[in-house]
C-alpha positions in Angstrom: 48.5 123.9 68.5 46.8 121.9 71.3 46.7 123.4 74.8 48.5 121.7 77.0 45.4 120.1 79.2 44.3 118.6 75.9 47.8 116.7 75.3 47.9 115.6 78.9 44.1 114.3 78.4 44.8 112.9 75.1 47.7 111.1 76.3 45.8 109.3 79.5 43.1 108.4 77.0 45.8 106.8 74.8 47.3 105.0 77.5 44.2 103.5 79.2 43.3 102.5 75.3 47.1 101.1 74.8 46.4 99.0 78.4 43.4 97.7 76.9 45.0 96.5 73.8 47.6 94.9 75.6 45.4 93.3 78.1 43.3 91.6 75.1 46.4 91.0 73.1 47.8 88.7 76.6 44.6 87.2 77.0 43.5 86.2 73.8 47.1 85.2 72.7 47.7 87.8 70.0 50.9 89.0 70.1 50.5 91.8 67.3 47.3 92.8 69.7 49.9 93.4 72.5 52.7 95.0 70.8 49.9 97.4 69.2 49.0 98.1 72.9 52.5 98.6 74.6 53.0 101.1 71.7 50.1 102.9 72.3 50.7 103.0 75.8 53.8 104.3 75.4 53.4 107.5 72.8 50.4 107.9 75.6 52.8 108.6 77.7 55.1 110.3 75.6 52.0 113.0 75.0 51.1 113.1 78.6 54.5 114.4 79.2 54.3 116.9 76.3 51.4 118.7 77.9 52.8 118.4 81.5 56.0 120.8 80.0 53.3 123.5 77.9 51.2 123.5 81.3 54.7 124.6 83.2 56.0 126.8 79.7 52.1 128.2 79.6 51.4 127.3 76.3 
């Protein structure tokens, strides 16, 4: 089981990569490029949070 620092980092690296992705996905006009991103992005999130509560839980 991950600690919880290493979802919360995981997560911000998966959103910054998910932003990236979207970014090149508007900009280059590929719309599968951009929906990969935003999903990214999101379940970044989604992981960020999960670490925030085992931080709090101390797991």
């Amino acid at each position: 089981m991950k600690s919880g620092r290493q979802d919360q980092a995981e997560g911000t690296f998966h959103k910054v990569k998910g932003k990236l992705k979207e970014l090149a996905g508007k900009f280059g006009r590929n719309s599968g490029l951009e929906a990969e991103g935003k999903a990214e992005k999101t379940g970044g999130k989604v992981q960020e949070k999960i670490g925030q509560v085992k931080k709090v839980l101390g797991k």
